[in-house]
C-alpha positions in Angstrom: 67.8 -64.4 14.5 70.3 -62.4 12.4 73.5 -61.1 13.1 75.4 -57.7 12.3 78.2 -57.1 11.1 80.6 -54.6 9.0 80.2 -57.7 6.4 76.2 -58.0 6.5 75.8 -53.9 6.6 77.9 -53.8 3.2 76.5 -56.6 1.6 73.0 -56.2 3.0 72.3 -60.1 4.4 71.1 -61.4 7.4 74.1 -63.7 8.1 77.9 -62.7 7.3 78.1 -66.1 5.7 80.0 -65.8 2.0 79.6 -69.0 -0.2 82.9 -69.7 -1.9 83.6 -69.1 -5.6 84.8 -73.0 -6.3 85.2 -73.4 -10.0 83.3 -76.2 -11.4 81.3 -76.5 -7.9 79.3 -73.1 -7.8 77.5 -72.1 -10.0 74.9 -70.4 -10.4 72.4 -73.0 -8.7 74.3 -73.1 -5.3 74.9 -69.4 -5.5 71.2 -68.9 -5.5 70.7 -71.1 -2.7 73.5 -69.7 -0.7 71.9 -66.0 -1.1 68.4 -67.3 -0.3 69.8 -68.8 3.1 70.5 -65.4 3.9 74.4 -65.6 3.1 75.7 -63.9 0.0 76.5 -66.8 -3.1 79.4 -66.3 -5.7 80.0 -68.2 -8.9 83.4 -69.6 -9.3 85.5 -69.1 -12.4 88.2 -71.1 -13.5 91.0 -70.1 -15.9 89.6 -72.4 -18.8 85.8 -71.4 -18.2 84.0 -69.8 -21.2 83.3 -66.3 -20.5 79.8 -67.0 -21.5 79.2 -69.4 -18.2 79.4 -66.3 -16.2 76.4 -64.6 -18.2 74.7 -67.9 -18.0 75.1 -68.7 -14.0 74.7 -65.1 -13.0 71.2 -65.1 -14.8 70.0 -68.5 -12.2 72.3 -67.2 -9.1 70.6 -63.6 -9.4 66.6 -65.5 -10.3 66.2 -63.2 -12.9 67.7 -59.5 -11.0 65.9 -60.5 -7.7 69.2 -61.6 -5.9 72.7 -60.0 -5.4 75.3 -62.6 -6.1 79.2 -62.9 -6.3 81.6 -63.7 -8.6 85.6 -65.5 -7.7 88.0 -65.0 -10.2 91.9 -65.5 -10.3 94.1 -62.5 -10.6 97.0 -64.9 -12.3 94.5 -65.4 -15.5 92.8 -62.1 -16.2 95.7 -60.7 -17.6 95.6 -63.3 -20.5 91.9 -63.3 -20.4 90.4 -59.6 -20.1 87.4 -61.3 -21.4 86.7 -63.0 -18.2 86.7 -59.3 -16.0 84.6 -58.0 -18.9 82.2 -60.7 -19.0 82.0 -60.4 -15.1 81.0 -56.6 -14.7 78.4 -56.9 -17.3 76.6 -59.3 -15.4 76.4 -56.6 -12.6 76.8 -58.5 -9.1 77.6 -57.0 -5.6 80.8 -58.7 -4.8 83.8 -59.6 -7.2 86.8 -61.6 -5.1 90.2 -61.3 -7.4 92.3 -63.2 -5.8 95.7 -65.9 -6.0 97.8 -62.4 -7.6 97.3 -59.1 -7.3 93.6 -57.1 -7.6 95.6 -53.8 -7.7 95.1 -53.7 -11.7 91.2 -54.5 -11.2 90.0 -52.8 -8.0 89.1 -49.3 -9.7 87.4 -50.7 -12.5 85.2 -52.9 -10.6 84.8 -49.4 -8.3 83.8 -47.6 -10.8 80.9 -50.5 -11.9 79.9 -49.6 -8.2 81.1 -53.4 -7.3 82.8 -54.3 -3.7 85.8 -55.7 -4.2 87.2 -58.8 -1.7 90.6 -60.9 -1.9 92.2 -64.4 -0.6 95.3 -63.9 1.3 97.2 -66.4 2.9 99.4 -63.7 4.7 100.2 -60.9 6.0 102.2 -59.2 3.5 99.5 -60.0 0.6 96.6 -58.7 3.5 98.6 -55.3 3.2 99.6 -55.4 -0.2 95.7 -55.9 -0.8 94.6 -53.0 1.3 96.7 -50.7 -0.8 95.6 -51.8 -3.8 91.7 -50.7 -2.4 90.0 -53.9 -1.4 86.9 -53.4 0.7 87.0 -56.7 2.1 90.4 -59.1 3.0 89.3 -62.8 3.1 92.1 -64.5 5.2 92.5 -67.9 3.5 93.9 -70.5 5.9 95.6 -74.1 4.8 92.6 -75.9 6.2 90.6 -74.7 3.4 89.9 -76.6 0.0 91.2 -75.7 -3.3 94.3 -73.5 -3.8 95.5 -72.2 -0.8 98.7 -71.1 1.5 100.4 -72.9 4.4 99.4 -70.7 7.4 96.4 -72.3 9.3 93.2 -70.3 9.7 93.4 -69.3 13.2 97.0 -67.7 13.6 96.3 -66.1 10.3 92.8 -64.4 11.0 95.0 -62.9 14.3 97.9 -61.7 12.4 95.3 -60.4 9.5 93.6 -58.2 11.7 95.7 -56.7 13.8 97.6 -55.9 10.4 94.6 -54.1 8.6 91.6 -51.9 9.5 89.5 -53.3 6.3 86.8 -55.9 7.1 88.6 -59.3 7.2 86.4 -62.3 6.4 87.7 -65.9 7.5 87.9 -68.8 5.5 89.3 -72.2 5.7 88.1 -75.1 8.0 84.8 -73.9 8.8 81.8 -75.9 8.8 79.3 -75.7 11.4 77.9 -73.1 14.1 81.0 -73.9 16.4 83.2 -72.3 13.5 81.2 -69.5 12.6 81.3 -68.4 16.1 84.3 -68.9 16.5 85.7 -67.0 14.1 83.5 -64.1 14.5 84.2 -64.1 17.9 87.7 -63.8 17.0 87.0 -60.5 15.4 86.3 -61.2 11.7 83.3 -59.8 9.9 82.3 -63.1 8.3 83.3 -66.3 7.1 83.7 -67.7 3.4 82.5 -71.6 3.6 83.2 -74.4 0.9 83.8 -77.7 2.0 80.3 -78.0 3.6 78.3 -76.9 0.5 80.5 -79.5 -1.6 77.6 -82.3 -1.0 74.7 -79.5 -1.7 72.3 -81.2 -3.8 72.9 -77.9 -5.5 76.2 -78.0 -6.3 77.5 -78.6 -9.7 79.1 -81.8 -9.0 78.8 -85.3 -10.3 76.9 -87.4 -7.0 80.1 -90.1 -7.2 82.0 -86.5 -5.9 79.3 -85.8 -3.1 79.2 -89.4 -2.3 83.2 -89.4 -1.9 82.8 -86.2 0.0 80.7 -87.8 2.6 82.7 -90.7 2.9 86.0 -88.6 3.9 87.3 -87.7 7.4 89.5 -84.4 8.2 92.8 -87.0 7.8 92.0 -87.5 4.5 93.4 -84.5 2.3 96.7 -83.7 0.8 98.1 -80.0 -0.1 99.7 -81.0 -3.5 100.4 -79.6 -7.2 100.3 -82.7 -8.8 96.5 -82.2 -10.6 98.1 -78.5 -11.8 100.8 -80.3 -13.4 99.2 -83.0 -14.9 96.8 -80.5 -16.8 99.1 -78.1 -17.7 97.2 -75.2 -16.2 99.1 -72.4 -15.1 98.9 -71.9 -11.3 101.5 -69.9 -9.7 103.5 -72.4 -7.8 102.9 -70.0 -4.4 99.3 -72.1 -4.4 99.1 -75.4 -4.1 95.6 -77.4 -4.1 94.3 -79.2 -1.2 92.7 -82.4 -2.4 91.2 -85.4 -1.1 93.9 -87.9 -1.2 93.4 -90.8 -3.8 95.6 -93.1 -5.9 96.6 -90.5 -8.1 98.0 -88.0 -5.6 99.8 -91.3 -3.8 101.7 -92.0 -6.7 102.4 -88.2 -8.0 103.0 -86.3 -5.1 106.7 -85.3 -4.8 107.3 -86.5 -8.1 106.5 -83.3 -10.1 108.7 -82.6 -12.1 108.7 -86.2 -13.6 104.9 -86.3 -13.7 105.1 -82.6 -15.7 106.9 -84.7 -18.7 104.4 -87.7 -18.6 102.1 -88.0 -20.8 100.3 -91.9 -20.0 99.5 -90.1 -16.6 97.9 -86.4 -18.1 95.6 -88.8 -20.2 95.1 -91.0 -17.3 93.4 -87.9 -15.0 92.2 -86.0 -18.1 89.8 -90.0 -18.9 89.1 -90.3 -14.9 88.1 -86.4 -15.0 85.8 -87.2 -17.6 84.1 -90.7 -16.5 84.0 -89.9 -12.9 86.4 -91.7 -11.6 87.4 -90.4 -8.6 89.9 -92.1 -6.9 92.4 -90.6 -9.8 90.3 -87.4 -10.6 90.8 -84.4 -8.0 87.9 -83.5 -5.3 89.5 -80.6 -3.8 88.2 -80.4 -0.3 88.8 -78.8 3.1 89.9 -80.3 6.4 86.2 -79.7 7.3 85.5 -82.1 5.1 85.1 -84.5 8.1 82.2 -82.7 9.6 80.7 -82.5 6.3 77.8 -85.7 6.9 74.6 -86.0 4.7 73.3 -83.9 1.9 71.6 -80.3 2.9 70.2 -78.0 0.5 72.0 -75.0 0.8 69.9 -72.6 1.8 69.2 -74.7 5.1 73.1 -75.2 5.4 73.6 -71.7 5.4 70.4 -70.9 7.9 72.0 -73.3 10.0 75.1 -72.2 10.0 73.9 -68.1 11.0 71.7 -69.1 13.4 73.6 -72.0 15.1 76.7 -69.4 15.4 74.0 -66.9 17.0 72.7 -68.9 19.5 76.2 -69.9 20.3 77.4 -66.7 21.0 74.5 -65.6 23.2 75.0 -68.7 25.1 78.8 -68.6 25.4 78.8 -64.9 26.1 76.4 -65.0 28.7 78.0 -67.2 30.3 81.4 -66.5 30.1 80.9 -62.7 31.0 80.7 -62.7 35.0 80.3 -60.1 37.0 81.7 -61.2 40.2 85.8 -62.5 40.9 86.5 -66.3 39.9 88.6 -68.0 42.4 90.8 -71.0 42.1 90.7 -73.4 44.8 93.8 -75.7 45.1 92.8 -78.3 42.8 92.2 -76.0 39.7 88.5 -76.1 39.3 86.7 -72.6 38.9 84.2 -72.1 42.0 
């Protein structure tokens, strides 16, 4: 069973399930699967990706031009790398996020290239400031989520987000099974953008000690910090921090950034873990779903799951929430 949506109609899928764009995690892989689950996949790009991985993932996430796919990219680094916006409309895909900045210089070009056009906000002001710049579709980014993020938490945000804007607003952040699909759909939003619960996809582009840590974690177990921004020198806006499962490297660091931005023992330290594996220094970034996040699914039967678990749901809940005769409350506060 499908669902409908402003989200679905646009993008034409069954379920108004987006995959995130999480650089280094999606590629083009777990895009594919994502899209053959009957959500919509995007391929993350990070600010120090090659332009040619775009070319390269969008060729497996579309199978050839037999899918529609998405691409995330970060509004902060196009201006210093046109190449990356370039790279992305050539490769022709039905959805481009721009997001963590402003899309305003992007939206009409990516128009023009016949492309629908979404952004990340993690307020108010940045949902509005969005909708003027001409974005089809305002993806309100709550602190639960994983990655780089804001401080307002998913459900106060998807309220204030749509009451504030008549565009089609997406939710994302902290939602991981049925339960939070419907939820937020029942909310009012025309989708949901998921991330934490395709981080131990066996189609993910992650090492298996990340999906085995993954696993392992409970909701308790994440941090919002800047600390692996600073240790790598990359050039985040300070607005965003990342949200991270905790391990000995955010313990030690976190709070101390401006006297970890000077060390250089501890870059070399993360930049050696990064590149063995070892994560309790390297960063997982992660989602307060990560908790509910239990054994390895392929994605495409994640995201099946996911649309029509939240269907069900909804029929259920609605039918039996939706009376048609007066509830009364006896003395001792149970509904007869």
């Amino acid at each position: 069973m499908g669902l409908r949506t402003p989200l679905t109609e646009r993008l034409g899928v069954p379920f108004p399930i987006i995959g995130a764009p999480m650089a280094g995690i999606s590629h083009g892989a777990l895009a594919r699967a994502v899209t053959e689950g009957g959500g919509l996949g995007m391929i993350g790009v990070g600010s120090t990706d090659r332009a040619e991985l775009i070319a390269r993932e969008a060729r497996i996430a579309s199978d050839g031009g037999r899918l529609r796919f998405g691409v995330g990219l970060m509004a902060w680094a196009l201006d210093d790398r046109p190449e990356l916006l370039e790279q992305t409309m050539a490769a022709k895909p039905a959805l481009v996020s721009v997001s963590f900045g402003s899309p305003a210089p992007y939206v009409e070009r990516l128009h023009e290239a016949g492309i629908t056009v979404a952004s990340q906000v993690q307020s108010t002001a940045r949902a509005l400031a969005a909708v003027d710049a001409g974005v089809d579709i305002i993806v309100a980014q709550g602190t639960e989520a994983g990655g780089h993020t804001g401080t307002v938490g998913t459900l106060p945000l998807i309220q204030l987000v749509l009451e504030a804007v008549d565009a089609p607003v997406v939710a994302a952040g902290g939602i991981a099974t049925p339960r939070g699909v419907a939820a937020a759909l029942a909310a009012g939003a025309a989708g949901v953008w998921v991330g934490t619960c395709l981080l131990a996809c066996p189609e993910s582009a992650s090492r298996a000690q990340a999906r085995d840590k993954v696993l392992a974690a409970d909701e308790t177990e994440t941090i919002l910090t800047r600390v692996f921004d600073v240790a790598q020198g990359i050039g985040w806006p300070e607005t965003f921090a990342g949200r991270a499962l905790r391990n000995r490297f955010t313990d030690t660091w976190h709070g101390r950034e401006e006297e970890l931005d000077g060390d250089g023992d501890a870059r070399r330290l993360l930049a050696d873990a990064r590149a063995t594996g070892d994560y309790d220094t390297a960063y997982i970034y992660a989602g307060q779903a990560v908790g509910l996040v239990h054994r390895p699914v392929p994605a495409a039967q994640l995201v099946r799951n996911l649309g029509e678990g939240a269907s069900s749901l909804l029929a259920e809940r609605l039918e039996a929430l939706l009376v048609d005769r007066p509830t009364r409350w006896p003395d001792n506060g149970a509904i007869v």
